[in-house]
C-alpha positions, 0 to 999 in steps of 0.5 A: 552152255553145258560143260559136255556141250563144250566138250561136244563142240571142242571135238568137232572143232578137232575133227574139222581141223584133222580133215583140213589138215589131211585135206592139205597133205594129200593136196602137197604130196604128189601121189601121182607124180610118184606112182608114175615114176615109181611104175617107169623105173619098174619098166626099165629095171625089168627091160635092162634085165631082159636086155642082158638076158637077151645078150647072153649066150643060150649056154655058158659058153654059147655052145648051143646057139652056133649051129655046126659047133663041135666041142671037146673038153679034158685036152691036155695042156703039157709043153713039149718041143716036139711035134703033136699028133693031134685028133683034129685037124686042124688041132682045137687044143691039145699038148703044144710048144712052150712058144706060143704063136702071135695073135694080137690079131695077126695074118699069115699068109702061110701055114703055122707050126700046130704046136704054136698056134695052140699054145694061143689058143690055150690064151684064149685066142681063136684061129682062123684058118681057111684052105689055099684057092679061097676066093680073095673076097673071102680071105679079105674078108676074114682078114678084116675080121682078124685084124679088128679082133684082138686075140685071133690069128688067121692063115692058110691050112692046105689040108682042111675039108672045109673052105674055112674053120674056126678054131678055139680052146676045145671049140671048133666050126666048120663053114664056107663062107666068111659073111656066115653070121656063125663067125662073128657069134664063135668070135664073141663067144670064144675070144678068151672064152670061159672054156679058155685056161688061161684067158688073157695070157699074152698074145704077143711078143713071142713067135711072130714067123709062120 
């Protein structure tokens, strides 16, 4: 035999050799295992992410998804003994008493002191407040959503226009029912809100009377 015959057959034995080679790392390595897991874990990456969009609210602060909603910004946040004439009423921030009012989801049965309830709402409580004569099936059932709310605080206001408002830092909702799903959406977006200046300052262990 030639020596470039020998050099031709030891070629081929090589190729055949690779190919049995390749052959068998393609047979252990499952390609199809990984491409499903690969595409699941896509899936549920992609899902989790609209999932957490979804739960957001439409604004920074969920402004635009709560129909009725109205805002003011720029109040002022100065303590003062005093009493406040404020533009609303009831007030949604403003200059307040040094002393703010308890809301670790508190129920007055009569009406609070303005200048207090606003220094918790300057903490980032919600206030709910609701005009005297509201059925009891109302007022009980704002009363258990204080009560499972930490940083709120519930009592009657005699001079409201509207059955019931909902009053945080700068927000405020007027409606006249308590089952109105806007008020567990203001809750959620307002409770120590990021419209809040001081979010997460106490909430109790100050004036505990109306």
């Amino acid at each position: 035999m030639s020596k470039s015959t020998r050099n031709k057959n030891a070629r081929s034995a090589d190729v055949r050799k690779n190919a049995r080679k390749n052959a068998l790392t393609e047979r252990e390595t499952p390609w199809g295992a990984i491409a499903f897991f690969t595409v699941v874990a896509v899936v549920a990456v992609v899902a989790v992410g609209y999932a957490f969009l979804q739960s957001r609210p439409s604004s920074a602060d969920g402004a635009a998804s709560i129909p009725g909603l109205v805002t003011k910004d720029g109040l002022g946040r100065d303590h003062t003994q005093g009493a406040v004439k404020y533009a609303t009423d009831p007030p949604m921030g403003g200059d307040h008493d040094p002393v703010w009012q308890n809301c670790d989801g508190r129920v007055y049965d009569a009406p609070l002191r303005n200048e207090n309830a606003v220094h918790s709402l300057e903490h980032g409580a919600v206030w709910i407040t609701y005009r005297p004569g509201l059925a009891a099936a109302e007022v009980n059932a704002l009363k258990a959503k204080v009560g499972n709310t930490d940083y709120t605080l519930m009592s009657p206001y005699p001079s409201l226009t509207s059955p019931i408002v909902l009053s945080a830092w700068g927000r405020q909702l007027k409606i006249d029912k308590a089952s109105d799903p806007r008020v567990d959406k203001f809750l959620k977006a307002f409770v120590k809100g990021p419209q809040t200046p001081e979010p997460g300052a106490p909430c109790d262990g100050s004036k505990d009377t109306p």
